[in-house]
C-alpha positions as a Markdown table, in Angstrom:
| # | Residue | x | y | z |
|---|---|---|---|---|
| 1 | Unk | 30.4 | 87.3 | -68.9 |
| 2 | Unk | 27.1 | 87.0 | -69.1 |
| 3 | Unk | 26.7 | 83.2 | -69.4 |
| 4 | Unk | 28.8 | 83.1 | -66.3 |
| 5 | Unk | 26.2 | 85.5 | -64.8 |
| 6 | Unk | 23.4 | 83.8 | -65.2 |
| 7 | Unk | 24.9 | 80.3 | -64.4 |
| 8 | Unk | 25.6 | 82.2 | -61.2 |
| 9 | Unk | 22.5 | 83.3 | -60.3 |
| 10 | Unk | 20.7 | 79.9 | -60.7 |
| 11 | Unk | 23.5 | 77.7 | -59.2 |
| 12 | Unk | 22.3 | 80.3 | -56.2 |
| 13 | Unk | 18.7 | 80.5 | -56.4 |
| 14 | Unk | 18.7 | 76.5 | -55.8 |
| 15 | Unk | 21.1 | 76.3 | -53.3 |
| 16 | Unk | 18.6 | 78.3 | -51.6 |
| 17 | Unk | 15.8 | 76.3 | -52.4 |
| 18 | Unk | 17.9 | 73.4 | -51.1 |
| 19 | Unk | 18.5 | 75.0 | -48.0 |
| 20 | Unk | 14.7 | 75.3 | -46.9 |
| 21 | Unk | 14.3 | 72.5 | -44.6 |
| 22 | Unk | 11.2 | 70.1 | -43.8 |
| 23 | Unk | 8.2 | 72.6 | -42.4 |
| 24 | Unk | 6.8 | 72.3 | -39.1 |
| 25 | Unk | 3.4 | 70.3 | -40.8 |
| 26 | Unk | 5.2 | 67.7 | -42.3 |
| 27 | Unk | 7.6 | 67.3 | -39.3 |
| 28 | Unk | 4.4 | 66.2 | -37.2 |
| 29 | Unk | 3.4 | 64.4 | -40.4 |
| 30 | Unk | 6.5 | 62.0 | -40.2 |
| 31 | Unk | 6.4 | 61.8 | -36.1 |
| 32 | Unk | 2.7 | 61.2 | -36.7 |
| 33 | Unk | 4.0 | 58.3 | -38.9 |
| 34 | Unk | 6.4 | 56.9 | -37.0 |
| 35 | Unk | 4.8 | 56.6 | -33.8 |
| 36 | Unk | 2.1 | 54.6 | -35.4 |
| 37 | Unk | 4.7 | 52.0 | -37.0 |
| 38 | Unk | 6.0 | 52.2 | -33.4 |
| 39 | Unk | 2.4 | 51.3 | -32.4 |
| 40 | Unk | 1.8 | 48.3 | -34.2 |
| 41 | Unk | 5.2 | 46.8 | -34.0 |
| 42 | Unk | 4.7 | 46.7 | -29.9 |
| 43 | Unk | 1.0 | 45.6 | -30.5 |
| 44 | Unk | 2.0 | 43.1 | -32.4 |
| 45 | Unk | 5.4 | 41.7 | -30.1 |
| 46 | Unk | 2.9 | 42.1 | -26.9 |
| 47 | Unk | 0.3 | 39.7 | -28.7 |
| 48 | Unk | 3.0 | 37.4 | -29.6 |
| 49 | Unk | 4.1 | 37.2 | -25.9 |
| 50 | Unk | 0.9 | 36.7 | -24.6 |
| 51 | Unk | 0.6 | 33.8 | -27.2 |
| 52 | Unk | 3.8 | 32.4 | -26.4 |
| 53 | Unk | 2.8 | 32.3 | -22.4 |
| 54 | Unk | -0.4 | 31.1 | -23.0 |
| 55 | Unk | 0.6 | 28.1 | -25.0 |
| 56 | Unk | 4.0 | 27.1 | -22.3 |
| 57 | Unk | 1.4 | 27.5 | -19.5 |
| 58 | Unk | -1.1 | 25.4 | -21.6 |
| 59 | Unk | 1.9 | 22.4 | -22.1 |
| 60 | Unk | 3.1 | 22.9 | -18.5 |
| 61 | Unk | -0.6 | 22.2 | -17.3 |
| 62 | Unk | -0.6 | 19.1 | -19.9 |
| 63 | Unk | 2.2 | 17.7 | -18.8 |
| 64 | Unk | 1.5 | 17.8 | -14.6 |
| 65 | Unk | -1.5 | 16.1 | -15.2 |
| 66 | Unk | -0.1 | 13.5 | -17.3 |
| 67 | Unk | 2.3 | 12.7 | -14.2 |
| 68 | Unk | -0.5 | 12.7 | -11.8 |
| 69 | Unk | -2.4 | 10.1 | -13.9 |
| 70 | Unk | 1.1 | 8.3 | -14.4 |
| 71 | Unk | 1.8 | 8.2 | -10.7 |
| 72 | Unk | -2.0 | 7.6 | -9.6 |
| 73 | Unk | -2.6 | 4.7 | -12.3 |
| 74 | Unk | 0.5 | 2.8 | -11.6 |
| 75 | Unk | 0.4 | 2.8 | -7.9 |
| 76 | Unk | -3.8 | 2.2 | -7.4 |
| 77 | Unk | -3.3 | -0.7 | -10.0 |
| 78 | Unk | -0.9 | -2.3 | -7.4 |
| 79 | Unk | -3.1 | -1.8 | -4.5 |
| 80 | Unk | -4.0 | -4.8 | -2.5 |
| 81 | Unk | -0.9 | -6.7 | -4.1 |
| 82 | Unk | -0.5 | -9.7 | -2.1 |
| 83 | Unk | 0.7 | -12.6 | -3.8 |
| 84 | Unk | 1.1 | -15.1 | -0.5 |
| 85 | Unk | -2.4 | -14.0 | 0.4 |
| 86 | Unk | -1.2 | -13.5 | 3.7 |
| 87 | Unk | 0.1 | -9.9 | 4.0 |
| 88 | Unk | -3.6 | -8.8 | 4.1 |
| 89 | Unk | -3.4 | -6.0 | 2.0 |
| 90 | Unk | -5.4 | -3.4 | 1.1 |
| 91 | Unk | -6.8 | 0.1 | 1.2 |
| 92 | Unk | -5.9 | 1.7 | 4.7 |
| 93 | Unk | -7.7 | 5.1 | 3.9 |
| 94 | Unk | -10.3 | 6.0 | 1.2 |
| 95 | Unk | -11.8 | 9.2 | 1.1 |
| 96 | Unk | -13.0 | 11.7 | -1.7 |
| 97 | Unk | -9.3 | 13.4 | -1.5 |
| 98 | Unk | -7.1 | 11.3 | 0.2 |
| 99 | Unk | -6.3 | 7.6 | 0.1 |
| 100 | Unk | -3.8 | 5.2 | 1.7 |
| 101 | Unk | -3.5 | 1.5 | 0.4 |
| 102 | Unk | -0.7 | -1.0 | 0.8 |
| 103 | Unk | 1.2 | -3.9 | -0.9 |
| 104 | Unk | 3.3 | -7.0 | -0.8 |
| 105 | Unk | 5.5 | -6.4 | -3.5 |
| 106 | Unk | 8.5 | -8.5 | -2.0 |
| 107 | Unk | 6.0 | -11.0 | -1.3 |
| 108 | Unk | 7.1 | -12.1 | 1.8 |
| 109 | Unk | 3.4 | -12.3 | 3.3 |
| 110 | Unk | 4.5 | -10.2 | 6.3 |
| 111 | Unk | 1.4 | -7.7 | 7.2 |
| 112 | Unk | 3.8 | -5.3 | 9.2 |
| 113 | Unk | 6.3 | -5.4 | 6.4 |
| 114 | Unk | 3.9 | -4.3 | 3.2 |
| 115 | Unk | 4.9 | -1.0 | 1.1 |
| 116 | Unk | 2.6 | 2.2 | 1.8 |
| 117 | Unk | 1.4 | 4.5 | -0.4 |
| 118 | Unk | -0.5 | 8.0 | 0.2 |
| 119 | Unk | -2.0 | 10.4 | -2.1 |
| 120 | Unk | -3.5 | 13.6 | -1.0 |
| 121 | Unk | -3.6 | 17.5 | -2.3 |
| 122 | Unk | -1.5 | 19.7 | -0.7 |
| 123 | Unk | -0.5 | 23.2 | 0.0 |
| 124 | Unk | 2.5 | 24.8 | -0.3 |
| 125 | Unk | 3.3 | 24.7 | 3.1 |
| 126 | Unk | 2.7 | 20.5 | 3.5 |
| 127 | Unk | -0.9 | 21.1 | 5.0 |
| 128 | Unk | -3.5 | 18.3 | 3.7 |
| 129 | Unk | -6.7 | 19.6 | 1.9 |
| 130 | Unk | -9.6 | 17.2 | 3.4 |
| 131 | Unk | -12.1 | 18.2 | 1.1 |
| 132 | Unk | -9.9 | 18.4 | -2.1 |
| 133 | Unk | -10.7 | 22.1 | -3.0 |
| 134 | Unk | -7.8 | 24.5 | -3.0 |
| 135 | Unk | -8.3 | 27.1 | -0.6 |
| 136 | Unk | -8.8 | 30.8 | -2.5 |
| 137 | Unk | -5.6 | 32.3 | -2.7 |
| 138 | Unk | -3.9 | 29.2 | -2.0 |
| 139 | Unk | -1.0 | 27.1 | -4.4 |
| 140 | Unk | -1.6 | 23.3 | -4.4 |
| 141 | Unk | -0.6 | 20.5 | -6.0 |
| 142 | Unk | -1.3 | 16.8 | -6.0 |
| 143 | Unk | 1.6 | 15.1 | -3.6 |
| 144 | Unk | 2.3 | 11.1 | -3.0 |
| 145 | Unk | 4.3 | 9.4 | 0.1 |
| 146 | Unk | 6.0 | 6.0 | -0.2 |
| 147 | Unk | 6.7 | 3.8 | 2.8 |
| 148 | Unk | 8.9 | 0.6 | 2.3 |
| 149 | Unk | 7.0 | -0.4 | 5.3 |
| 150 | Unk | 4.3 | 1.2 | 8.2 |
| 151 | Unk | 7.6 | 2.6 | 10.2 |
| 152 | Unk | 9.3 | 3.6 | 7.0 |
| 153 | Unk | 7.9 | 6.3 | 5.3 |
| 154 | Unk | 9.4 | 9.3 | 3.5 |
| 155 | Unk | 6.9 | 12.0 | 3.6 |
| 156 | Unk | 4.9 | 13.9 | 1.1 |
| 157 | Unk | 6.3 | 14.5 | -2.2 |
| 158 | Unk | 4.7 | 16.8 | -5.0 |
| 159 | Unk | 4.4 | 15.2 | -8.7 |
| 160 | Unk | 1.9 | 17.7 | -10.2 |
| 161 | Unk | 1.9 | 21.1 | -9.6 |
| 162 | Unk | -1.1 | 23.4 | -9.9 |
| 163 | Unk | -3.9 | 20.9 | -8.8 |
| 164 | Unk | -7.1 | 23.1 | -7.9 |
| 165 | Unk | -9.0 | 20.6 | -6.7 |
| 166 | Unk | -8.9 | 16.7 | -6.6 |
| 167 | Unk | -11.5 | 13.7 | -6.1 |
| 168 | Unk | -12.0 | 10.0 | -5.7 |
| 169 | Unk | -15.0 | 7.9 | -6.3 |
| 170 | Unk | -15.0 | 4.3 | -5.7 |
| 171 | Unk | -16.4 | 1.4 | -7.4 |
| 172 | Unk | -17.9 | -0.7 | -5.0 |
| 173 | Unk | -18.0 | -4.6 | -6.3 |
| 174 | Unk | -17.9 | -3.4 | -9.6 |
| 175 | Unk | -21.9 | -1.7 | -8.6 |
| 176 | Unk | -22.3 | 1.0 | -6.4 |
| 177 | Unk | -19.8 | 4.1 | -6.2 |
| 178 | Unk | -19.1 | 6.5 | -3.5 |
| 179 | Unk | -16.8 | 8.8 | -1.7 |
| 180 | Unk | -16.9 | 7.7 | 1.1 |
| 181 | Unk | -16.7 | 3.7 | 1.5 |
| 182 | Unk | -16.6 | 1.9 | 5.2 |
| 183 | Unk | -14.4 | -0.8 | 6.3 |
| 184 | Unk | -15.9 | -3.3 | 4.5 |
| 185 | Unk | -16.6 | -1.4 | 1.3 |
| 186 | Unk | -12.8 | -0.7 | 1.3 |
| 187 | Unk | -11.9 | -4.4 | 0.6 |
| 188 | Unk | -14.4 | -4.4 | -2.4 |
| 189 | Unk | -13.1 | -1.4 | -4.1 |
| 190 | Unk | -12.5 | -2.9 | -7.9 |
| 191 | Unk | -12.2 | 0.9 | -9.6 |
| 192 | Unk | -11.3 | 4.4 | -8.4 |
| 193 | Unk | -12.6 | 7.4 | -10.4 |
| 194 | Unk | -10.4 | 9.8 | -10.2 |
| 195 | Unk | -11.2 | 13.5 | -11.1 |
| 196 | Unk | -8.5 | 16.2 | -11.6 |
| 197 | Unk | -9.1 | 20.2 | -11.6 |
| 198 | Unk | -5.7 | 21.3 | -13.2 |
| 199 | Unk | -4.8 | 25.0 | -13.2 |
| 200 | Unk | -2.2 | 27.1 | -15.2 |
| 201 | Unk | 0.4 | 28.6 | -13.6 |
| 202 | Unk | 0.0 | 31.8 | -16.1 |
| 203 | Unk | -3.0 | 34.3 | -15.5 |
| 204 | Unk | -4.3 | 36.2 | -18.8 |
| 205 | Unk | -6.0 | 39.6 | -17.9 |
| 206 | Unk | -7.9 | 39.6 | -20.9 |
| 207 | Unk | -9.5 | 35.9 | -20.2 |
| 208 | Unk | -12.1 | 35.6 | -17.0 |
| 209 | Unk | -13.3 | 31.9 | -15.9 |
| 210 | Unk | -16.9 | 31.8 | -15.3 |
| 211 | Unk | -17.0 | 28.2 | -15.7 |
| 212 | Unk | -18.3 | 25.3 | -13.0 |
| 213 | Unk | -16.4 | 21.9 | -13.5 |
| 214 | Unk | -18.3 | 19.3 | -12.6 |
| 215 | Unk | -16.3 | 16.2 | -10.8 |
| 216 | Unk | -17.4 | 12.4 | -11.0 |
| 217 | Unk | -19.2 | 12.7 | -7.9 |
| 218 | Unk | -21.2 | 14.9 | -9.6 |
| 219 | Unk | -22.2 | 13.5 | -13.5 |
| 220 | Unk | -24.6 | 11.0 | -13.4 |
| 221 | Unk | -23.5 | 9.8 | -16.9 |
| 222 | Unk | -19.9 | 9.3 | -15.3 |
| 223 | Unk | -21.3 | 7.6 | -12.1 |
| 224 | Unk | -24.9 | 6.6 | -12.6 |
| 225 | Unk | -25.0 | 4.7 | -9.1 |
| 226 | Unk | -23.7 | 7.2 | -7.0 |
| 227 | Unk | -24.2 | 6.8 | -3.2 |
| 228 | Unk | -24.3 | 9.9 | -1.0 |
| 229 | Unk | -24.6 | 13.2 | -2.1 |
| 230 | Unk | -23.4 | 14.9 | -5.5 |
| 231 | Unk | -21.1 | 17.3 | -5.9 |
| 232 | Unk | -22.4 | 20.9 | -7.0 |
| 233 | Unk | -19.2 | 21.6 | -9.1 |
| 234 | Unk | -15.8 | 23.4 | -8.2 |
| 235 | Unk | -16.8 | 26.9 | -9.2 |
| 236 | Unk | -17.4 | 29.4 | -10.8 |
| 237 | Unk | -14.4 | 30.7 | -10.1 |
| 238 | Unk | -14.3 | 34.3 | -11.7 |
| 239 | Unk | -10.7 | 35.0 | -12.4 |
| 240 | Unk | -8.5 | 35.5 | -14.7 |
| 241 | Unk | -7.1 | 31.6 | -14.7 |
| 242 | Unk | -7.7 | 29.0 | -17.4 |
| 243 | Unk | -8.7 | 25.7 | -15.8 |
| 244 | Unk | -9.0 | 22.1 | -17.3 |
| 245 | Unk | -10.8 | 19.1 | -15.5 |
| 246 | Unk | -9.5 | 15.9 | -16.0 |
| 247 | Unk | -11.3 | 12.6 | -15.6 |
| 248 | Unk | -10.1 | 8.6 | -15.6 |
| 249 | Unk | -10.6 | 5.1 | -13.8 |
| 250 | Unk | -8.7 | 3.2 | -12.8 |
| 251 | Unk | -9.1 | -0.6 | -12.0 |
| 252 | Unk | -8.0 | -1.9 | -8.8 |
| 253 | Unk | -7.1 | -5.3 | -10.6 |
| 254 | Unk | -5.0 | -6.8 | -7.4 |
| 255 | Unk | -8.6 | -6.1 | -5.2 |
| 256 | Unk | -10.9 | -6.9 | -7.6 |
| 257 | Unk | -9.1 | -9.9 | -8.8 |
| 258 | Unk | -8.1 | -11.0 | -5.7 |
| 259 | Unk | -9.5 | -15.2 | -5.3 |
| 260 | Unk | -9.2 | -14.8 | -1.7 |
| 261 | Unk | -11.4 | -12.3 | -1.1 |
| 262 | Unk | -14.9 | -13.1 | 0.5 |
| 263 | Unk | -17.0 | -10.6 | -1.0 |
């Protein structure tokens, strides 16, 4: 009886033990714990994200550019195509953000019938930017119109979005550039320098953009005979948008090349 006593009185003496529960310190203790796991695991997904957005805005911006030097390199390689001589083709337009050329690529040596094309930036709402600088506030991209001919034309189509701003310098007789060229310094355009201010389409509040991008107009290493005045720079812009200036030439080789042309 005794045994069974005593076996009773400890079986009882731990079940109350048992029973205690966790105290009220190391309840905060664990919550305390917890909500710092809970902490760095949304510090960590947040950072991740922000990663993740930064580098598909980064491609994205990569890739319209590439199209806008795909579209602008093909097309003002072709200008002044005119394989009759007779079409008398040429550049129409050439400003520092717009420019309008045509060519004979049927070859039939017909002036009125020569394809047409236009580049210009753009805002969202069609509206030409004449100096090439996106307004504040403003969406634009780089757009392009094709005519099959001068009555033919299908209107202004985007091929890069996010354009910020957008210049042309021409080589004049493979000497002098500008942005600005007159009649007769249109039909001796051999290059066209064509700077690029492209924009990702993802802000980042922890980034601001205190830099001034500085166009060909406007590096005398880029164009050491400029003609006219040079650009200041587009910016600062002091936001929270990452920018990236692009910068290429490209030789008017049916202008330049042309036998015909009395220079």
């Amino acid at each position: 009886m005794g045994t069974l006593k005593n076996y009773r009185q400890y079986n009882n003496t731990h079940m109350a033990v048992n029973e205690k529960g966790m105290t009220l310190v190391e309840l905060m203790v664990a919550l305390m714990m917890f909500l710092i796991v809970v902490a760095g695991i949304y510090s960590t997904f947040t950072f991740q994200q922000e990663a993740y957005m930064q580098t598909e805005s980064k491609v994205s911006m990569v890739q319209e550019a590439r199209a806008a030097q795909f579209f602008l390199a093909r097309d003002l390689k072709m200008a002044g195509y005119d394989p009759s001589t007779y079409a008398h083709t040429g550049f129409n337009q050439a400003d520092i953000a717009e420019a309008n050329f045509s060519m004979d690529i049927a070859g039939n040596g017909d002036p009125g019938n020569v394809e047409i094309t236009r580049f210009a930036l753009t805002k969202e709402n069609g509206d030409i930017v004449d100096d090439g600088l996106c307004p504040t506030g403003t969406t634009c991209r780089l757009s392009r119109e094709w005519c099959s001919d001068k009555d033919n034309c299908g209107g202004m189509q985007p091929i890069a979005e996010n354009v910020e701003a957008f210049e042309l310098c021409y080589i004049i007789g493979n000497m002098d550039t500008t942005t600005a060229p007159n009649l007769l310094e249109q039909g001796q355009i051999t290059s066209v320098i064509v700077s690029l201010l492209m924009k990702q389409s993802y802000r980042s509040n922890k980034y601001r953009n205190t830099n001034t991008y500085i166009p060909a107009s406007g590096n005398a290493e880029v164009t050491p005979d400029f003609i006219g005045d040079r650009s200041e720079g587009w910016g600062p812009f002091d936001d929270n948008w990452r920018r990236k200036l692009v910068i290429f030439e490209v030789k008017a080789r049916n202008i330049g090349m042309n036998p015909y042309l009395d220079f």
